[in-house]
C-alpha positions in Angstrom: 13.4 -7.1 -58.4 11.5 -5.6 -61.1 9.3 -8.2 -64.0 11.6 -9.1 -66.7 9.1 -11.0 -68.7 8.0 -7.4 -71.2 11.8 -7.5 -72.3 13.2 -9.1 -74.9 11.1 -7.4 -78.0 14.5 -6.2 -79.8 15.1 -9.8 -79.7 18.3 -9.5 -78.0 18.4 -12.4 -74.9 18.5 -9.3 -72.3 16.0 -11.7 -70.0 18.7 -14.6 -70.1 21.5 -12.0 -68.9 19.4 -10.5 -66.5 18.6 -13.8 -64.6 22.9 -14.5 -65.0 22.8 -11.0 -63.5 20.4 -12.0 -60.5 22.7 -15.3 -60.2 25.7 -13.5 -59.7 24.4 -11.2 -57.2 22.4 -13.8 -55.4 26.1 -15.9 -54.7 27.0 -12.5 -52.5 23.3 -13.2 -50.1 24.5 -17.3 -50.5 27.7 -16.3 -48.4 25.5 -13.9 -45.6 23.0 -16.7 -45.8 25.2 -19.1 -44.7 26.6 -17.4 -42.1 23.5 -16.1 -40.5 22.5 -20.0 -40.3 26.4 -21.0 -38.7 25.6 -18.0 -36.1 21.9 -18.9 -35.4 22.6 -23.0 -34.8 25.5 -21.7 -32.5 23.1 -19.2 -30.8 20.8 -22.2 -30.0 23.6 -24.4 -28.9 24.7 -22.4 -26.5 21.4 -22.1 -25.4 21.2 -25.9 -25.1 24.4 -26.4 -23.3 23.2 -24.0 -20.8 19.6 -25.8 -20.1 21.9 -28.9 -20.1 24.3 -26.8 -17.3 21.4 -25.3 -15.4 19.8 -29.3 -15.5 23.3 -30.4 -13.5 23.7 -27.4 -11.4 19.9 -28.5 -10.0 20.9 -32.1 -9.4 23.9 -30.5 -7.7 22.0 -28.1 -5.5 19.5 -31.4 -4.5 22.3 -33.7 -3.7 24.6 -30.7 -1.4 20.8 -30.3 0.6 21.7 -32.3 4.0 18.0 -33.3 3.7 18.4 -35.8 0.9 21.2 -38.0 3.7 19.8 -39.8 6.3 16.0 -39.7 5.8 14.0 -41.8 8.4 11.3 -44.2 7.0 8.2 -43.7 9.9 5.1 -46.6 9.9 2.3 -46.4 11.9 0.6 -49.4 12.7 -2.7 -47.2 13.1 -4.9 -44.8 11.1 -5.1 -42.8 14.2 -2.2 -41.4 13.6 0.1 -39.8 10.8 3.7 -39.3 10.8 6.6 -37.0 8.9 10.0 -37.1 9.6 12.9 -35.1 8.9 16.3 -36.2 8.6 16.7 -35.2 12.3 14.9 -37.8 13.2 16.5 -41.0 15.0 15.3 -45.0 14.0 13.6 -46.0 16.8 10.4 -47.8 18.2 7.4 -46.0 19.8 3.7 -47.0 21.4 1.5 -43.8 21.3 -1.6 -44.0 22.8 -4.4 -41.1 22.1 -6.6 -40.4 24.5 -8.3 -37.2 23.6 -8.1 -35.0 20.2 -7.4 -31.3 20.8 -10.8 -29.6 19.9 -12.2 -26.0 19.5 -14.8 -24.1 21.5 -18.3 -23.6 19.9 -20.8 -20.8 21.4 -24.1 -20.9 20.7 -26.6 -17.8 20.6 -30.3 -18.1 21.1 -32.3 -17.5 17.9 -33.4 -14.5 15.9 -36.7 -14.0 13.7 -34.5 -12.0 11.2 -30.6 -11.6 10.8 -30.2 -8.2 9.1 -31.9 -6.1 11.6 -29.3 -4.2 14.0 -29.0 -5.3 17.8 -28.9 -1.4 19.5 -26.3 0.5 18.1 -22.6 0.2 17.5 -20.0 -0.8 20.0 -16.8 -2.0 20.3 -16.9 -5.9 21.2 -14.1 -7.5 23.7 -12.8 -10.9 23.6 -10.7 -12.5 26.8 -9.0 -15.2 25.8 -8.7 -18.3 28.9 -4.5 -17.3 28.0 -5.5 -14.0 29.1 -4.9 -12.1 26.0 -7.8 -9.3 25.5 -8.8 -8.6 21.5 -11.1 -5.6 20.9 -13.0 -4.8 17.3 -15.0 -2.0 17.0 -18.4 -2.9 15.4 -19.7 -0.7 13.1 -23.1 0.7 12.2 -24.2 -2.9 11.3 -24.7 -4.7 14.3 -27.3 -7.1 13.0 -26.2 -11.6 13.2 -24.9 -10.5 9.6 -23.0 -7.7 10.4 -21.3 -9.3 13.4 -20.2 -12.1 11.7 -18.7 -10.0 8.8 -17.2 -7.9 11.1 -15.0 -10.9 13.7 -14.9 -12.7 10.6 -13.0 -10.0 8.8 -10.6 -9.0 12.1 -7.5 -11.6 12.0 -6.6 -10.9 15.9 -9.9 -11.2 17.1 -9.6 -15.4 17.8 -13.0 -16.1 17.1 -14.7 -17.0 13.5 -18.4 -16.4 13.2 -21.4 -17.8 10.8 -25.2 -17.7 10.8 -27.2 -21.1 11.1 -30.7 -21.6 10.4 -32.4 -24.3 12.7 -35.3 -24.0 11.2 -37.8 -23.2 14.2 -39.5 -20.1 14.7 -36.6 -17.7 15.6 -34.5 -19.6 13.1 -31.4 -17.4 12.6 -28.5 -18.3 15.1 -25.0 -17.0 15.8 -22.1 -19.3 16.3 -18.9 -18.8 17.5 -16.0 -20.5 17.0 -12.2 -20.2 18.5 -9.9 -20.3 15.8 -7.5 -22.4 17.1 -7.8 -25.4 19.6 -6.9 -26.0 22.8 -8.1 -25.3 26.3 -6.1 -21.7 26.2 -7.5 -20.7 23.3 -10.7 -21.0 24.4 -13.1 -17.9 24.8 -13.1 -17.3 28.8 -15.1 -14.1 28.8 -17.1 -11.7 25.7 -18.7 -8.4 26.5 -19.8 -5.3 24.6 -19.0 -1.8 25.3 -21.2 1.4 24.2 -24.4 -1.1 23.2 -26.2 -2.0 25.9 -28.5 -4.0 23.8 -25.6 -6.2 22.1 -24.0 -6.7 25.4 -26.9 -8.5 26.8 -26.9 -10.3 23.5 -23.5 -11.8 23.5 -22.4 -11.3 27.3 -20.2 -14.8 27.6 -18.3 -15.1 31.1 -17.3 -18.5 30.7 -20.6 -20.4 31.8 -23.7 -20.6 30.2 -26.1 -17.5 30.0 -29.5 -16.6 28.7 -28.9 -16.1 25.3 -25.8 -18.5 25.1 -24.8 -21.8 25.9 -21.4 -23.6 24.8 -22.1 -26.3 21.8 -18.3 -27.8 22.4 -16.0 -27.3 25.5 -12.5 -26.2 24.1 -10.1 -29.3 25.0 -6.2 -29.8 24.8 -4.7 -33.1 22.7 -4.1 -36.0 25.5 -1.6 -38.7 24.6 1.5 -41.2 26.0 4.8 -41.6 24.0 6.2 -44.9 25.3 4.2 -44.4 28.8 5.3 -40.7 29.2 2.2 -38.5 29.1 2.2 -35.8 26.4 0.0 -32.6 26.2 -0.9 -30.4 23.1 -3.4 -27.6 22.2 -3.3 -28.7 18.8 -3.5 -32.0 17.2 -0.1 -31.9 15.3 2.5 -32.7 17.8 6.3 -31.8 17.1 9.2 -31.1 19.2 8.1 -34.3 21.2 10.4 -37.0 19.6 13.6 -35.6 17.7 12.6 -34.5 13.7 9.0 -36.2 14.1 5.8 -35.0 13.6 2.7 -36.4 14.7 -1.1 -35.8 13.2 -3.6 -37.0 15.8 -7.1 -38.4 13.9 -8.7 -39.9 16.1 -8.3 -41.8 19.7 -7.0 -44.9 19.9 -9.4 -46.4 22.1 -6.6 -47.9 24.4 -5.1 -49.9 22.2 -1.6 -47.8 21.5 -0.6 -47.1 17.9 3.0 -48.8 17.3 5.6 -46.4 15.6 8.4 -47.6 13.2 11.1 -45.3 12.4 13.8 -46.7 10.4 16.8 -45.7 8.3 15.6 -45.0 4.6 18.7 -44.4 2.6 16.5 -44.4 -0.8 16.3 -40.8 -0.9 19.8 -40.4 -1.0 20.6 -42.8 -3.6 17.8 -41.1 -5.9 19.4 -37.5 -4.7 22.8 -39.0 -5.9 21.2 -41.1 -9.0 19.6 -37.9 -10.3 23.2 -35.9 -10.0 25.1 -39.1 -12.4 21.8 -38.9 -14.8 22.4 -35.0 -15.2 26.0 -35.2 -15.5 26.2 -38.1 -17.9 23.2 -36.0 -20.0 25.4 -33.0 -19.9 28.1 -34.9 -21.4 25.7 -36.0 -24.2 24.7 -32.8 -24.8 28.4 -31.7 -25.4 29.3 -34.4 -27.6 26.3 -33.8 -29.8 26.9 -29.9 -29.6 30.3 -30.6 -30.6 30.7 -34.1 -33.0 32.2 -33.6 -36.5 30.7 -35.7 -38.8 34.5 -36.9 -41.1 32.0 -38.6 -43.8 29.8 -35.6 -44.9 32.5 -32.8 -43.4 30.0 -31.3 -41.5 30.9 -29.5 -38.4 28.2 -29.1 -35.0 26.6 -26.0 -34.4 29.5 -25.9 -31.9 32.3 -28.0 -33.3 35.4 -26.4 -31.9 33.9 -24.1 -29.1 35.9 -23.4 -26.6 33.0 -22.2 -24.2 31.9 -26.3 -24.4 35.1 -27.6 -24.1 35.4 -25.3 -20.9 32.2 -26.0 -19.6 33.6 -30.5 -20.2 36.7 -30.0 -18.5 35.5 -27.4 -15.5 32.8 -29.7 -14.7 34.9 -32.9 -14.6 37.4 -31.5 -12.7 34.7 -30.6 -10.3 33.8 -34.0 -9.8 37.0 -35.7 -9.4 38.1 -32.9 -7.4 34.8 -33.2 -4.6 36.3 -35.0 -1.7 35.3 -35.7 2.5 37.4 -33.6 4.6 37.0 -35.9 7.7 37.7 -39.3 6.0 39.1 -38.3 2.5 36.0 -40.4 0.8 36.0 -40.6 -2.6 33.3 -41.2 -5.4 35.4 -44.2 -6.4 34.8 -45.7 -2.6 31.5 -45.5 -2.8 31.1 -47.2 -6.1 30.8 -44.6 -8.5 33.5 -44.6 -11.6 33.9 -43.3 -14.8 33.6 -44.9 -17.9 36.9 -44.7 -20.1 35.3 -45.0 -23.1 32.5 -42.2 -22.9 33.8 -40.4 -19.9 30.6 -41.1 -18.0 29.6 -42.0 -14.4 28.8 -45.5 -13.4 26.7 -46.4 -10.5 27.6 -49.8 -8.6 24.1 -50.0 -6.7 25.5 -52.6 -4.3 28.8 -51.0 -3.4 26.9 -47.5 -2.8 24.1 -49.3 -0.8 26.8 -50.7 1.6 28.7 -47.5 2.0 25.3 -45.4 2.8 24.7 -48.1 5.4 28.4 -47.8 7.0 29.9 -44.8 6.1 26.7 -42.8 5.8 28.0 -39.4 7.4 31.2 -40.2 5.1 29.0 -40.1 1.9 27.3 -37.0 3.4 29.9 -34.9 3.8 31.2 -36.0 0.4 28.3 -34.2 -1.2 27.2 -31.7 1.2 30.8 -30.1 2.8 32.3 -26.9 1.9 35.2 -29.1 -0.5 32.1 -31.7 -1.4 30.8 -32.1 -4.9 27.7 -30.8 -4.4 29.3 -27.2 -3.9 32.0 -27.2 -5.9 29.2 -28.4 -9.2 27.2 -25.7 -8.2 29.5 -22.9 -7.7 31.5 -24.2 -11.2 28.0 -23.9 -13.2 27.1 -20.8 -11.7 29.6 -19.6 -13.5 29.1 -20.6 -16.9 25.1 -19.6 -16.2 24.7 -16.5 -14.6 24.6 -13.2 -16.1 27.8 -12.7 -16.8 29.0 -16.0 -17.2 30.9 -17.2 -19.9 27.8 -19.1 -21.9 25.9 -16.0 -21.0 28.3 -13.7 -22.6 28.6 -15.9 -25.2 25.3 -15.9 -26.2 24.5 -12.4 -25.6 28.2 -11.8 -28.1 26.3 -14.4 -30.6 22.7 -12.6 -30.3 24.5 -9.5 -31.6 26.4 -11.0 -34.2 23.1 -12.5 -35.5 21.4 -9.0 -35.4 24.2 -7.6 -37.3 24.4 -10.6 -39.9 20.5 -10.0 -40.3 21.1 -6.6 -41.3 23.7 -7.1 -43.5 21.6 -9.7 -45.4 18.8 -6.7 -45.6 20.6 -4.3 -46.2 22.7 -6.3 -49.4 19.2 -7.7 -50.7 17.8 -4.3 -50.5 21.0 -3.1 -52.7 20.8 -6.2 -54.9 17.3 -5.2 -55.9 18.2 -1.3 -56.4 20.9 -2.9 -59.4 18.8 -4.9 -60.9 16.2 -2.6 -61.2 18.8 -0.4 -62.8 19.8 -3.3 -65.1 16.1 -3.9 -66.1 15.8 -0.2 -66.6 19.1 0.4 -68.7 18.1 -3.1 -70.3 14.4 -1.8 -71.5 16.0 1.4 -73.2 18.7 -0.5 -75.1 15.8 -3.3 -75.9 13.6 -0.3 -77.5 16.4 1.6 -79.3 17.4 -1.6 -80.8 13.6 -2.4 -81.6 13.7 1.2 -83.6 16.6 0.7 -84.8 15.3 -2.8 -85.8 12.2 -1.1 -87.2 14.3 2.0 -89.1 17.0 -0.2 -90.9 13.6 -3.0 -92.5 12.3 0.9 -93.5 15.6 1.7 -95.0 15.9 -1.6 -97.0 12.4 -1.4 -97.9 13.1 2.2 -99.3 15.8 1.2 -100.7 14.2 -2.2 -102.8 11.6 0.0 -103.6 14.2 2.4 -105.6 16.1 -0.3 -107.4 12.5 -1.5 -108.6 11.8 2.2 -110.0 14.9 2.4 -111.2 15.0 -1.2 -113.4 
């Protein structure tokens, strides 16, 4: 809007009416205003509900996982040995006794004054594994104790890894190898060189020592007993021996057999089913909040009335009450969860649900986790208020656009709000100067006309 500040000179109050002017016009941007501000706080509570949706749905999808129902607690009595567990595994005790680690097989070369000068020429190097399996790697033009390690280093199939040590004597530079997994079969039983007759009699291995190499570590499988039954393993993690548990082998236990607990642990499933009441109880917040009317000040939520939030209250709760075990017909009420009649939340009774867990625990499984469980039937009932073209999504993609189009509206009314009142201020500074000359013309006139009667008398 254009300065109003020069008019006024005619002494006419044209400033006054053109600020009455701006008022007026300014109630018409008041409305938009207002209803750009109604359609923004509704975009953001839909967005809101759908965090708050998208929160539930993930406490849904943890508690339907069969993993988070009958978790086994494992103890070992010795550092000697760690232990996972999945929820295949079975409470039991166990006396493991380790006898020998699983280990790799070290060869070491005879040292080298320099480690960047070629050994002949080329070649393609062949590794025979003690499993029989044959790897080959072509060499390169580098064939110096750098450019062999870069080169197995660099092949993954070649079951070998390579570095350069210096030992500090005379012919200092010295080339290990080392299989990359452990075990006896993993072992290198034979290494050769085709095509470089030099390199051959370099690294020629045939599984005893030779000139130019001798065997740091022997390649050994893992050695242990599993209450007395004697178990073998190339590596030093052990699974597939007892049901759902895994063992990590650190060291021998020097006779004296590790004792291992496994026991029922029914705290992951609680938490599993603690975290699902939390998010459903602060979904239910977040509705009311979205949604309260405030009778003192009349003043409505940013979505007071919606009937996307209602949906998304009622869907979700019929969900819940719905979720039921098709084996025993278990209920949430069983297993000591109700719901509050006052706020419509969950309530957990810790002991009740401790005592079902420990005897009905497939009961409160299937509850959760089946096809007609709660788990599923959350999920599938928030995934469609979330996804793409669910109805929050739509909803907010419908608000984004009315938004967009209030925003223009706004621009496009202030833009023609200012085009008036620059023709006001226009129209307003002509009739301010022709009133100014006319002003100016009627004192000459009466002047004139003074000046006459004087001459006259």
């Amino acid at each position: 809007m254009a300065n109003i500040s020069s008019i006024g000179i005619s002494g006419l109050p044209l400033g006054d009416l053109l600020d009455s002017l701006q008022k007026n016009e300014n109630q018409v941007l008041a409305v938009i205003q207002n209803r750009q501000t109604v359609a923004k706080a509704k975009l953001s509570g839909y967005g809101t509900l759908k965090d708050a949706v998208s929160a539930f749905q993930k406490a849904a999808d943890a508690v339907k996982n069969t993993d988070a129902f009958g978790a086994i607690a494992a103890k070992s009595s010795s550092d000697a040995i760690s232990v996972t567990t999945t929820n295949q595994a079975i409470a039991g005790q166990y006396s493991v006794n380790v006898s020998q680690l699983a280990t790799s097989q070290t060869l070491v070369y005879a040292g080298q004054t320099d480690r960047t000068t070629s050994i002949g020429s080329g070649g393609t190097l062949s590794v025979t594994l003690a499993n029989g399996d044959t790897k080959t790697l072509d060499l390169g033009a580098d064939t110096s104790l750098n450019g062999l390690a870069k080169a197995i280093n660099a092949d993954k199939d070649i079951g070998m890894n390579a570095t350069v040590v210096n030992d500090g004597s005379g012919t200092p530079y010295r080339l290990l190898l080392t299989s990359r997994e452990t075990g006896a079969q993993n072992a290198a039983a034979s290494i050769s060189v085709s095509g470089n007759t030099d390199l051959d009699n370099f690294l020629k291995y045939a599984g005893t020592d030779a000139a130019n190499v001798e065997q740091g570590q022997a390649a050994q499988d893992a050695k242990l007993s599993i209450n007395g039954i004697d178990v073998t393993s190339a590596t030093n993690t052990v699974s597939n021996v007892i049901d759902g548990v895994t063992l990590t082998l650190n060291q021998t236990t020097d006779g004296k057999a590790a004792n291992l607990s496994l026991t029922k642990d029914d705290s992951v499933a609680k938490k599993a089913v603690g975290d699902f009441v939390k998010a459903y109880n602060s979904l239910l917040g977040s509705i009311k909040t979205l949604t309260a009317y405030d009778v003192g000040a009349q003043k409505s939520s940013a979505l007071t009335g919606d009937s996307v939030a209602r949906s998304v209250q009622t869907r979700m709760r019929d969900a819940i009450s719905g979720g039921f075990d098709p084996a025993q017909g278990t209920n949430l009420a069983q297993i000591g969860i109700s719901t509050d009649p006052k706020t419509g939340e969950l309530v957990i009774d810790d002991a009740k649900l401790s005592k079902a867990l420990a005897e009905n625990g497939e009961g409160v499984k299937s509850l959760f986790t089946s096809d007609t469980g709660i788990g599923k039937r959350v999920s599938d009932t928030a995934e469609g208020f979330v996804n793409t073209n669910g109805s929050i999504s739509t909803a907010q993609t419908s608000m984004s656009k009315t938004v967009e189009d209030i925003t223009k509206q706004f621009e496009a009314t202030s833009d023609r709000i200012a085009q008036r009142m620059d023709t006001y201020r226009n129209q307003f500074t002509q009739l301010d100067a022709m009133v100014s000359q006319m002003n100016s013309l009627s004192s000459y006139l009466s002047q004139q006309l003074s000046a006459l009667n004087g001459a006259k008398k």
